[in-house]
C-alpha positions in Angstrom: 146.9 -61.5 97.5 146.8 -57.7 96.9 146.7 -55.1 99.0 143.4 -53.9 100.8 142.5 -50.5 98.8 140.0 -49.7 102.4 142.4 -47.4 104.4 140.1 -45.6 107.4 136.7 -45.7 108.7 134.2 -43.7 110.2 132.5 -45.2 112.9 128.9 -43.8 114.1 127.9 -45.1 117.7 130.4 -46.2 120.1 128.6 -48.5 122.3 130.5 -51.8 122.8 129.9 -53.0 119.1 131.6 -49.6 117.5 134.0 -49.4 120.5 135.2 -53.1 120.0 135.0 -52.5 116.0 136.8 -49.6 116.5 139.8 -50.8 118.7 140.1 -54.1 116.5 140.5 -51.2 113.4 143.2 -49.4 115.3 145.3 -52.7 116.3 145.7 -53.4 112.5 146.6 -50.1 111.4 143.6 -48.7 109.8 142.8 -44.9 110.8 139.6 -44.9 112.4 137.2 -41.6 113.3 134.7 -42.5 116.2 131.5 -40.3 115.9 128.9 -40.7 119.0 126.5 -37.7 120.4 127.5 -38.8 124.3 130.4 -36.8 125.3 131.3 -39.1 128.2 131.8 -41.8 125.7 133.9 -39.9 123.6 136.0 -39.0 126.1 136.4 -42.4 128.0 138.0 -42.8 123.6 140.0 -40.3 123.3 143.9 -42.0 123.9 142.3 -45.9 122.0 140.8 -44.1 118.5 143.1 -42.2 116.1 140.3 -39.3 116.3 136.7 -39.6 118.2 134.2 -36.7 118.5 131.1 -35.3 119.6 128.5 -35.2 117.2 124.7 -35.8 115.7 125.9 -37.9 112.9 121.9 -37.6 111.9 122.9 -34.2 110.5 124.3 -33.5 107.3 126.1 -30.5 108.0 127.6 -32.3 110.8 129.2 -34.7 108.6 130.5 -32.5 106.3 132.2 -30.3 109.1 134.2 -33.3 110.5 134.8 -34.4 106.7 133.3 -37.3 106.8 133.1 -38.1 103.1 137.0 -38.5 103.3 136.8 -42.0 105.0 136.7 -44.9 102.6 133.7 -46.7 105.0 131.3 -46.1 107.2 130.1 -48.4 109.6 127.0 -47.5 111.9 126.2 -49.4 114.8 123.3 -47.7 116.9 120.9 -50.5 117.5 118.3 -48.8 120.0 117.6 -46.0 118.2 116.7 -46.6 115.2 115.6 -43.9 113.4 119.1 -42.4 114.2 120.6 -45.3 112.9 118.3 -45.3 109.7 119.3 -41.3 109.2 123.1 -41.4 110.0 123.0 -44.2 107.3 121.3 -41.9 104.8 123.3 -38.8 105.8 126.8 -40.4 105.4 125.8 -42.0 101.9 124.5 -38.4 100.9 127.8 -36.5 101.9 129.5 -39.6 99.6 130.8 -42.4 102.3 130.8 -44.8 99.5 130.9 -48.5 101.7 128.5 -48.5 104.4 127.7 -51.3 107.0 124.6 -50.2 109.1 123.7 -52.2 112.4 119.7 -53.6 111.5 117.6 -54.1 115.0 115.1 -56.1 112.6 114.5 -57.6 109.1 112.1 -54.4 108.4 115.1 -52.1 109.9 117.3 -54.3 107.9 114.9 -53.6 104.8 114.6 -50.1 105.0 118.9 -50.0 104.8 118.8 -52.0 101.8 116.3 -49.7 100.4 114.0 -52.5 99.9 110.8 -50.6 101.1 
């Protein structure tokens, strides 16, 4: 087999699904960026993820500051809140995350990822 091309990731949310994504990232050597707006969370993170901030991901400008278009995936896990999840999805695909794997609460959520509606 060849070698996986994927070499860091941006994570946006870091409830228990990014936070256990996340960690699982770091044990197999990928660089990993942890994004969430809750500054308690990001600093319970700070020694497990290579680099973890806080941030509204929802905003472009945001991403671009923390250079978010240099991570080969995105992965967004908000579930509750899902118009932040729907616009950290479309931010992160406009400032050129080219993989992105976006948490769906529903099928409609899951539609309006895909584009579909």
């Amino acid at each position: 087999m060849g070698e996986i091309s994927i070499k860091n990731f941006i994570i946006i949310g870091l409830g228990n699904l990014g936070k256990t994504i996340a960690l699982n990232l770091i044990q197999n050597d990928f660089e990993v960026m942890g994004v969430d707006k809750d500054q308690k969370r990001v600093d319970k993170l700070k020694r497990e993820i290579t680099k973890v901030v806080a941030a509204d991901a929802t905003d472009k400008n945001v991403l671009e500051t923390i250079d978010a278009d240099q991570f080969d995936v995105g992965i967004v896990t908000m579930r509750d809140d899902v118009l932040s999840n729907i616009l950290s999805t479309i931010q992160l695909k406009k400032v050129g995350v080219n993989e992105i794997i976006s948490r769906a609460s529903s099928d409609v959520h899951g539609e309006i990822l895909e584009g579909e509606l």
